[in-house]
C-alpha positions as CSV (number, residue, x, y, z in Angstrom):
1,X,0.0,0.0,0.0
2,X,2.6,2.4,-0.8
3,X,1.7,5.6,-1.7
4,X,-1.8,5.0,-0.6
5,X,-3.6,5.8,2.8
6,X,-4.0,3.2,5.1
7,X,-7.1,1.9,6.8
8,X,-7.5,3.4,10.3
9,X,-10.1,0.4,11.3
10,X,-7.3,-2.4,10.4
11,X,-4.6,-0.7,12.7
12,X,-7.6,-0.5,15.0
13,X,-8.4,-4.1,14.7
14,X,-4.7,-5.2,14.6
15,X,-3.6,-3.2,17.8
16,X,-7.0,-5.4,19.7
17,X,-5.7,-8.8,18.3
18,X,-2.6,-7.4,19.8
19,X,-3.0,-6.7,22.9
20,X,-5.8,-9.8,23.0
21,X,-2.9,-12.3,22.0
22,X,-0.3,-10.5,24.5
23,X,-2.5,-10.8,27.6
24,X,-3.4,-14.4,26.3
25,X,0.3,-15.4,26.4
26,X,0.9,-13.4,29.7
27,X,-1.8,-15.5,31.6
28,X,0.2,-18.7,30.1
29,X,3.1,-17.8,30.8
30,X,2.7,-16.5,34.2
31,X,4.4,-19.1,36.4
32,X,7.2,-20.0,33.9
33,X,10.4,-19.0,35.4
34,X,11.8,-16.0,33.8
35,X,9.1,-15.1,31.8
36,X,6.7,-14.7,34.1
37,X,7.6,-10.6,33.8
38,X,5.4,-10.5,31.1
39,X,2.5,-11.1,33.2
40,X,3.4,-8.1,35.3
41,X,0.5,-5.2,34.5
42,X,-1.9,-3.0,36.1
43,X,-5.5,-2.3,36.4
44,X,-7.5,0.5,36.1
45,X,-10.9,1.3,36.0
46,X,-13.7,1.2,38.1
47,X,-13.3,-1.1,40.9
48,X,-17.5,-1.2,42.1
49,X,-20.0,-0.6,39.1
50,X,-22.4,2.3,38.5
51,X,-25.8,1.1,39.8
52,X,-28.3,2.7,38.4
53,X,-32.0,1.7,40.0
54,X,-34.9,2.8,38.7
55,X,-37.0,0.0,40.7
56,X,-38.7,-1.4,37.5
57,X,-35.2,-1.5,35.7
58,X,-31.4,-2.3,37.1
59,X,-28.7,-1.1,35.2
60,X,-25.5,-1.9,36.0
61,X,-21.9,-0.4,34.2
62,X,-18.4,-1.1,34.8
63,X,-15.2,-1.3,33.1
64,X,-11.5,-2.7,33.7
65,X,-8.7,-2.7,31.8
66,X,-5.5,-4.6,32.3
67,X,-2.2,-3.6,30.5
68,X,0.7,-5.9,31.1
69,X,4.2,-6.0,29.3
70,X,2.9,-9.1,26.9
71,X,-0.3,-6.8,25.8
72,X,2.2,-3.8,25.1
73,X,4.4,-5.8,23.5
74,X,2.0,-7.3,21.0
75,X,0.3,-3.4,20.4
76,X,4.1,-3.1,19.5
77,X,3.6,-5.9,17.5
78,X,0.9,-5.2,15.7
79,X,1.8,-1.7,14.8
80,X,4.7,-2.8,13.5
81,X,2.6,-5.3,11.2
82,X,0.4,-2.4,9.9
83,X,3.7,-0.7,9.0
84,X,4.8,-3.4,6.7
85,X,1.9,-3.8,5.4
């Protein structure tokens, strides 16, 4: 694609696969000596949800996200990938 624009929605997608794959591979590899590092993160987020009662209706929101070495590494990854591309 040289010369062309590239897709923001691909680097989108490929930075989630990323960061999907990396946190995948940190939970595996979480008690292997040595490479259990990559398994090292932090949360942040909300740690109780929003309640929202209305009596009739319950609505509940939350989020969390985890970043860990493994997840920026494959962002790293994958942007890397969208370069080549």
């Amino acid at each position: 694609m040289k010369g062309q624009t590239k897709n923001t929605g691909v680097l989108v997608l490929l930075m989630l696969a990323g960061v999907v794959l990396g946190g995948f591979l940190a939970d595996l590899l979480k008690n292997v000596p040595g490479l259990g590092i990559l398994s090292y993160g932090k949360d942040f987020g909300m740690t109780s949800p929003l309640v929202l009662d209305f009596d009739v209706l319950s609505l509940q929101f939350g989020c969390n996200i985890r970043f860990t070495l493994a997840g920026i590494l494959g962002i790293a990854v994958a942007i890397w990938i969208y370069r080549k591309m």
